[in-house]
C-alpha positions in Angstrom: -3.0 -72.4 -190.8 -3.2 -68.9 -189.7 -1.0 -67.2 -192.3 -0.2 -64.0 -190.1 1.3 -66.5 -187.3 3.6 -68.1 -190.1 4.5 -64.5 -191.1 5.9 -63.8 -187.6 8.4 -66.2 -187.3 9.2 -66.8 -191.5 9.5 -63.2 -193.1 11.9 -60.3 -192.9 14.6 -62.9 -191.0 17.3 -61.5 -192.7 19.8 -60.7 -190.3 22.5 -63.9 -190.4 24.5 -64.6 -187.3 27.3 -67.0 -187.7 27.3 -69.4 -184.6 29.8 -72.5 -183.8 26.8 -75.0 -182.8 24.0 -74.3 -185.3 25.5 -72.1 -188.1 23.6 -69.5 -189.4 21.2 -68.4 -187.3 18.6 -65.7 -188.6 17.1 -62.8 -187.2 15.0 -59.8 -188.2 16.9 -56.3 -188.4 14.7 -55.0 -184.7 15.4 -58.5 -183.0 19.3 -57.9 -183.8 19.1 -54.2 -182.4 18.3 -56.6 -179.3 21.7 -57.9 -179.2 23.3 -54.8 -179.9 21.8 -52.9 -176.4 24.3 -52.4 -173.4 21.9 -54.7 -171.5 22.6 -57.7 -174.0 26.0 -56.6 -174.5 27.3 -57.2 -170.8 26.4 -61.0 -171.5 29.4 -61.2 -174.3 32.0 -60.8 -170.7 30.0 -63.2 -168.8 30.7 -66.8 -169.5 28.1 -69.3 -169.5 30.3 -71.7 -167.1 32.1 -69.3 -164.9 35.6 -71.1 -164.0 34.8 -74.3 -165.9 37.8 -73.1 -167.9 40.1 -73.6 -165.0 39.6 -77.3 -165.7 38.4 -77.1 -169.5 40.4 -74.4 -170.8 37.7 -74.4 -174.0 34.7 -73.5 -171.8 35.0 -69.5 -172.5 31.4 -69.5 -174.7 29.6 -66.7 -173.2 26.0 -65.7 -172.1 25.0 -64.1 -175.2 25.8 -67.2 -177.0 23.9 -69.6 -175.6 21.2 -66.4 -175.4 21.3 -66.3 -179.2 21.7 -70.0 -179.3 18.1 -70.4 -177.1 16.1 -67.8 -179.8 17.3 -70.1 -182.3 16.1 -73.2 -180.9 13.0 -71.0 -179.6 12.2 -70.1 -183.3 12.7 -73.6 -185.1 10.5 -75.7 -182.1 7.6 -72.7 -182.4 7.7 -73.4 -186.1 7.1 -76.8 -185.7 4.5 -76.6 -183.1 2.3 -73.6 -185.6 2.7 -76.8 -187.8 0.3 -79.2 -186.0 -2.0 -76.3 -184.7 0.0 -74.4 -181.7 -1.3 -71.7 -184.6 -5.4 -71.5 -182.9 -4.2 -69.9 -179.6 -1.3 -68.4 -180.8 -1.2 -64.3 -182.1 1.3 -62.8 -183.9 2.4 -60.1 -180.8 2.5 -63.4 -178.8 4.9 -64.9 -181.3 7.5 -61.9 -181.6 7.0 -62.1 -177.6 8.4 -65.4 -177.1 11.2 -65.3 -179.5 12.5 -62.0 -177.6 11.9 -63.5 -174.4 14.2 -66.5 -175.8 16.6 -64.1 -176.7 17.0 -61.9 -173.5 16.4 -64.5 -171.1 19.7 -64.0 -169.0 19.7 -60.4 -169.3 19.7 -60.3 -165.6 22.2 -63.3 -165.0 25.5 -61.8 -163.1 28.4 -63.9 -162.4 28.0 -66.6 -160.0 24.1 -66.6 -159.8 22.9 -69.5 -159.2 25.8 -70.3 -156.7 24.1 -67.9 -154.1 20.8 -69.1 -153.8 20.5 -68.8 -149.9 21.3 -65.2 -150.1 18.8 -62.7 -149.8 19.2 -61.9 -154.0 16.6 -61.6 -157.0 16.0 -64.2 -159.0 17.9 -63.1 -162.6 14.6 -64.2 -163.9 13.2 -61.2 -161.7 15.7 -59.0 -162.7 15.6 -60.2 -166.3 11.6 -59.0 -166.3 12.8 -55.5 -164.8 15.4 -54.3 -167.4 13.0 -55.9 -170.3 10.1 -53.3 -168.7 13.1 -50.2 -168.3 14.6 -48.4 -171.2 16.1 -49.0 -173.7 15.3 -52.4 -173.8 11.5 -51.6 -173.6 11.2 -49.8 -177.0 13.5 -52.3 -178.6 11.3 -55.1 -177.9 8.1 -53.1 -179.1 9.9 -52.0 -181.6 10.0 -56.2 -182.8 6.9 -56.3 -182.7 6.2 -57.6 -179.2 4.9 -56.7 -175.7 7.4 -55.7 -173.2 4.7 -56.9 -170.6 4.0 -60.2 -172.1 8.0 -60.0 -172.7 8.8 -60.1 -169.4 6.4 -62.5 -168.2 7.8 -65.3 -169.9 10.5 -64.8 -168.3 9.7 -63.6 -164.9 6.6 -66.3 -163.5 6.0 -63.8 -160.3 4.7 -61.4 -162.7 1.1 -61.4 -163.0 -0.6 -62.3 -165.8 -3.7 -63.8 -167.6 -4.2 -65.7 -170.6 -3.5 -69.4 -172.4 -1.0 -67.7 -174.7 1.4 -66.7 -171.5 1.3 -70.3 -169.8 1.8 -72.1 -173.4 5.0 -69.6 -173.7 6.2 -70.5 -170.5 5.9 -73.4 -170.6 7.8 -74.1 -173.8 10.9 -71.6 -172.5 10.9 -73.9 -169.2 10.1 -77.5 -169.6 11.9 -80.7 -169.8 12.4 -80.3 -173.6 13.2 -76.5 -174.0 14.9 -74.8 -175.8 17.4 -73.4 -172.7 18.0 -76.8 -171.9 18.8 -78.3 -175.3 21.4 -75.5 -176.4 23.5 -75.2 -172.9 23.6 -78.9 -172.8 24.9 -79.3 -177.0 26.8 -75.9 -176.6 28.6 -76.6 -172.6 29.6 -80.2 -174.4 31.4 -78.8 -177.4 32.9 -76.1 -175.9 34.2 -78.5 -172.8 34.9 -81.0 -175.5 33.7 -84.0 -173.5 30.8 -86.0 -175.7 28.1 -86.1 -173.2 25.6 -83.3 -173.7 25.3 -83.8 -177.9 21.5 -84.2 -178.2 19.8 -84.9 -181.5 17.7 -81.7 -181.9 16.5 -82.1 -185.5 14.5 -85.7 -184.5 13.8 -83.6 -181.0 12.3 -80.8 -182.6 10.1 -82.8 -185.1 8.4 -85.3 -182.8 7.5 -82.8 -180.1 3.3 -81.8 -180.3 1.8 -78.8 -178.7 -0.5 -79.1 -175.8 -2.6 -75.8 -174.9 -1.7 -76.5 -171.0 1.2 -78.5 -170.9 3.4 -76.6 -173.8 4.3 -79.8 -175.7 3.6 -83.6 -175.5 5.6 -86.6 -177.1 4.8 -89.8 -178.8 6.8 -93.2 -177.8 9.2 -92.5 -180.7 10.7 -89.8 -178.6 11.5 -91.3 -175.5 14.9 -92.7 -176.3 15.7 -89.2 -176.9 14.1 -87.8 -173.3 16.3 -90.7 -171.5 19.5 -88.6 -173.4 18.7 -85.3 -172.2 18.2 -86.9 -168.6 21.7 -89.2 -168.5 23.4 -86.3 -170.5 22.5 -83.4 -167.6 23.3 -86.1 -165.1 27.2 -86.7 -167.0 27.7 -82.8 -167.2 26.5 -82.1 -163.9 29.2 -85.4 -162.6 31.8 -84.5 -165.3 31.3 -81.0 -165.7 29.6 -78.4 -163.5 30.1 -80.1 -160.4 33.4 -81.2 -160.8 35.4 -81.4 -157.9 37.9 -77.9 -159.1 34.6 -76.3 -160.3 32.9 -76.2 -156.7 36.0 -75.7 -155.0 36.9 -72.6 -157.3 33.0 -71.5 -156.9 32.9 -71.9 -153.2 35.8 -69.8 -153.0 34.4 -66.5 -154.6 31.3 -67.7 -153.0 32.9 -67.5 -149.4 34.0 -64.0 -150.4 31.0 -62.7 -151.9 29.2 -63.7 -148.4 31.9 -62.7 -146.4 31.4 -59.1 -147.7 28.0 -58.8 -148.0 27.7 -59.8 -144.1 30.2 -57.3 -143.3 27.9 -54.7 -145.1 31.2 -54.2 -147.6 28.8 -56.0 -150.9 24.9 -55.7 -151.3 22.5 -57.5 -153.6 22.4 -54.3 -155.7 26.0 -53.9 -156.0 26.1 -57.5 -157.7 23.2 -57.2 -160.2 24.9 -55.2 -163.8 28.2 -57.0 -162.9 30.2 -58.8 -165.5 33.1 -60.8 -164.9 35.6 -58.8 -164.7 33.9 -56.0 -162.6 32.9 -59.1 -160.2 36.5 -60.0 -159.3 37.8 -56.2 -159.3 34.4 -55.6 -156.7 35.9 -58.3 -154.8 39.3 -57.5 -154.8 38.4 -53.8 -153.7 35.9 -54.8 -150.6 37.6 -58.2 -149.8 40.0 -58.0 -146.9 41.0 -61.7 -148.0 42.6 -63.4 -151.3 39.8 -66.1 -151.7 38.1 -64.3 -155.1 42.0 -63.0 -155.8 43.0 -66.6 -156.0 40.6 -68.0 -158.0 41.3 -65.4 -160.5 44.9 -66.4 -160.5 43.7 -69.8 -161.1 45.0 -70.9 -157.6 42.0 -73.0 -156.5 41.9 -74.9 -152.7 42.5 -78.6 -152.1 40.0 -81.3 -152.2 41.0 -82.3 -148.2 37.9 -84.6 -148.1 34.6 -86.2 -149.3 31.9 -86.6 -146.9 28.5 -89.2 -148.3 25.7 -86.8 -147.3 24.2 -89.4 -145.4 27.2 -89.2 -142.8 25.8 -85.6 -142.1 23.0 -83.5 -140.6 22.8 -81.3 -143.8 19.5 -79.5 -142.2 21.6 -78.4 -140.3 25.1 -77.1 -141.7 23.1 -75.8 -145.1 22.7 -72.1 -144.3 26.3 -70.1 -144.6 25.8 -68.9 -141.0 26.0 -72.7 -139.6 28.8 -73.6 -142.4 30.8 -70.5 -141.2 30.6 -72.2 -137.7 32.1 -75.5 -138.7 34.4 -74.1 -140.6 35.8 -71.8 -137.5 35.4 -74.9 -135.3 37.4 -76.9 -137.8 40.4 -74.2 -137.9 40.0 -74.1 -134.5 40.8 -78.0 -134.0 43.8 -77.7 -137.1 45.2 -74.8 -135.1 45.1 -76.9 -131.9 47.4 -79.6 -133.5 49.8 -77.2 -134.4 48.9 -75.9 -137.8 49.1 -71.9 -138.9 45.8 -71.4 -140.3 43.0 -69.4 -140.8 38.6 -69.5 -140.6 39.3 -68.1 -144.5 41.5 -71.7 -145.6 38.9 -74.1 -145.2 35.5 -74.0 -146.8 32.9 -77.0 -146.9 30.7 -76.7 -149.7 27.3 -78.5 -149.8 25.5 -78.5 -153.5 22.1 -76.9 -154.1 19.4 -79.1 -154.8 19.0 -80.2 -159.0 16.1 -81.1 -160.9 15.8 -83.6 -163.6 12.2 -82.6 -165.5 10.2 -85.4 -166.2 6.9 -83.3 -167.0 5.8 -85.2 -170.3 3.1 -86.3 -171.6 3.8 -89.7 -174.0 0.6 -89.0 -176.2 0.5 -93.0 -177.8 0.9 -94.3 -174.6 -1.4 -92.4 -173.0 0.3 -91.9 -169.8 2.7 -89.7 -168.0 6.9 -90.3 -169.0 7.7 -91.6 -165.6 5.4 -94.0 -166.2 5.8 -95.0 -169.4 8.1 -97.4 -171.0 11.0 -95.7 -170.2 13.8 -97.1 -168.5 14.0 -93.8 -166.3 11.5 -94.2 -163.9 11.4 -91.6 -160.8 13.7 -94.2 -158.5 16.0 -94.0 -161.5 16.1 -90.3 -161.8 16.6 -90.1 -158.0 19.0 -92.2 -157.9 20.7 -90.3 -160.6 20.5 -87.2 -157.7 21.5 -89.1 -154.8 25.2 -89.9 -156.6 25.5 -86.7 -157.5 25.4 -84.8 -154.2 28.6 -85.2 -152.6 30.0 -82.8 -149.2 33.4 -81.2 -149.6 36.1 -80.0 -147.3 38.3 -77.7 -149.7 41.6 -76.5 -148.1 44.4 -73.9 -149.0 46.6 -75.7 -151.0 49.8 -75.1 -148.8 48.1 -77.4 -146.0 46.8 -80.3 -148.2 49.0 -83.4 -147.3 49.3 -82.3 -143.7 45.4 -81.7 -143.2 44.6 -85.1 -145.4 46.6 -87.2 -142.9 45.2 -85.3 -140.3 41.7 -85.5 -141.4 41.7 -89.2 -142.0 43.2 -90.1 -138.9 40.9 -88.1 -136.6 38.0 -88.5 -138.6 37.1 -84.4 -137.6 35.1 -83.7 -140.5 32.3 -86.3 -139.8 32.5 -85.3 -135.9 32.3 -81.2 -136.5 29.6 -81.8 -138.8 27.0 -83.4 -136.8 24.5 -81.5 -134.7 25.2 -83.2 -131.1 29.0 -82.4 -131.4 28.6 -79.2 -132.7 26.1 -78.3 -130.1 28.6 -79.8 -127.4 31.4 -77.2 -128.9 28.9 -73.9 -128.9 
């Protein structure tokens, strides 16, 4: 075993920080200066779930939590890994690379990120790879011991960059075991306080073999344990971040955020160094409306109906410019049967595409985990999806019995919302 590898990640880890899920956890004196930037500090006032806490009041953990959380998990699995010889391809800089890229991972996450996909944003991961190569942060991470470059390209996959040592990282910060995944999913179930997301990481951890292309592979011991992570992320996606108050609540500062940006009021750069609570007092300056005002309130719309995706063209209502429509046509049709409303009250929300990761290599078997024993083969897992994904109507709550009835007896929703009608209308 290459002694200078076990040096990186074993001595001068002196630096304790007391965390709920795992404890201790220990860094060295320059990783903790990490932590202690502006760009690290800004994710202590974002929180990890946004307005989860509107319908689990215990789901304030933040960003730099789970950050810390992810270096920890980072640290332990690359131990293991230098163990059963990740140690011949690995390099010392390489080492002190990863563990900071665990660490600043989300430095570019700002509030509401990944519920604005279609917009015309950076990725955080880009913008995580930008502040990591800008001072101070640059210095800080040399200072650790580690490449800024190689830093940020961990992180940030549209950077170029050569070498074994880069894919291995990446593929052990982003994979269907990493260390992201098995943190927010312990970390969002304690915190919520709902049982689903507890994984065993100790067994995890210690039956997980390193691969020189694929990052890790697994013997059959460990497949009980992949069928958990898979079932746990589908019961906190069901339970938890797609619950029905959670996407009307995100929908609603996501209306206003486009709203204003296609008014010219909100750019992409304005959003990027936010925090929470300069989010919702952007909003409240630039936003003619009381959408992102209401949701900070903790006033959150209706659920006026629920709409099987297959009843829907979703091609064709899944950009906010042919949502907006609807929506306006809908209002239009309320307005029509006597009701005081306006294009602002109603919002349909569609969800993003998920992924379930199923990558794995089952090393016994010799064979791929989809097709291995496991109970979860790919049917499975898409079936898993298909449940998930469910259209919304979400209404101002002043109109909700009224537009229910209305709704159910006119069956408007499923008529608006398919391409021939809608056409017919325009």
């Amino acid at each position: 075993m290459d002694k200078s590898i076990t040096a990186s990640l074993t001595e001068d880890y002196t630096h304790p920080v007391r965390d709920v899920l795992w404890g201790h956890i220990y860094m060295t004196e320059k990783l903790a200066r990490l932590t202690e930037a502006a760009p690290f500090m800004r994710l202590n006032r974002i929180m990890q779930l946004g307005p989860v806490f509107l319908v689990y009041p215990g789901a304030t953990h933040t960003r730099a939590s789970h950050s810390i959380g992810v270096y920890h998990l980072g640290r332990r699995l690359l131990q293991n890994l230098v163990e059963r010889g990740a140690d011949n391809w690995l390099t010392p800089e390489g080492v002190k690379s990863f563990l900071s890229a665990c660490l600043l991972h989300d430095l570019g996450h700002f509030p509401y990120t990944h519920s604005l996909k279609e917009l015309s944003l950076s990725s955080h991961e880009a913008l995580t790879g930008a502040v990591i190569l800008k001072e101070p942060m640059k210095s800080l991470v040399g200072a650790v011991g580690a490449d800024p470059a190689l830093t940020a390209a961990i992180v940030d996959r549209e950077i170029n960059g050569g070498g074994d040592e880069l894919l291995f990282y990446r593929k052990l910060l982003s994979g269907s075991l990493d260390p992201d995944k098995l943190d927010y999913l312990n970390r969002d179930a304690r915190y919520c306080g709902v049982p689903y997301g507890a994984q065993d990481v100790d067994f995890i951890l210690s039956r997980l073999y390193p691969d020189k292309e694929k990052g890790v592979n697994i013997d059959s011991r460990l497949i009980p344990n992949v069928e958990s992570v898979l079932f746990s992320k589908y019961l906190m996606y069901r339970t938890v971040y797609w619950h029905r108050q959670v996407r009307s609540a995100t929908a609603m500062v996501k209306k206003a955020l486009i709203n204003c940006m296609e008014s010219g009021k909100i750019s992409g750069e304005d959003l990027y160094n936010l925090d929470d609570t300069s989010l919702f007092t952007l909003l409240k300056e630039k936003s003619s409306g009381t959408l992102a005002e209401s949701v900070h309130e903790g006033r959150i719309f209706a659920t006026a109906a629920e709409i099987s995706p297959e009843q829907l063209d979703l091609s064709a209502i899944r950009g906010f410019a042919e949502r907006a429509k609807v929506e306006s046509l809908l209002a239009e049709e309320l307005r029509r049967a006597g009701l005081e409303l306006k294009d602002e009250d109603i919002i349909i929300d569609i969800p993003d595409p998920v992924s379930f990761e199923t990558g794995l290599y089952v090393a016994d078997e010799k064979c791929s985990f989809s097709s291995s024993s496991s109970a979860f083969k790919q049917e499975i897992v898409d079936a898993f999806i298909k449940t998930l994904y469910t259209v919304r109507v979400f209404i101002n709550q002043k109109y909700k019995e009224t537009i229910k009835t209305f709704l159910k007896d006119y069956g408007i929703i499923e008529r608006l919302m398919k391409r021939e009608d809608r056409n017919g209308h325009s």
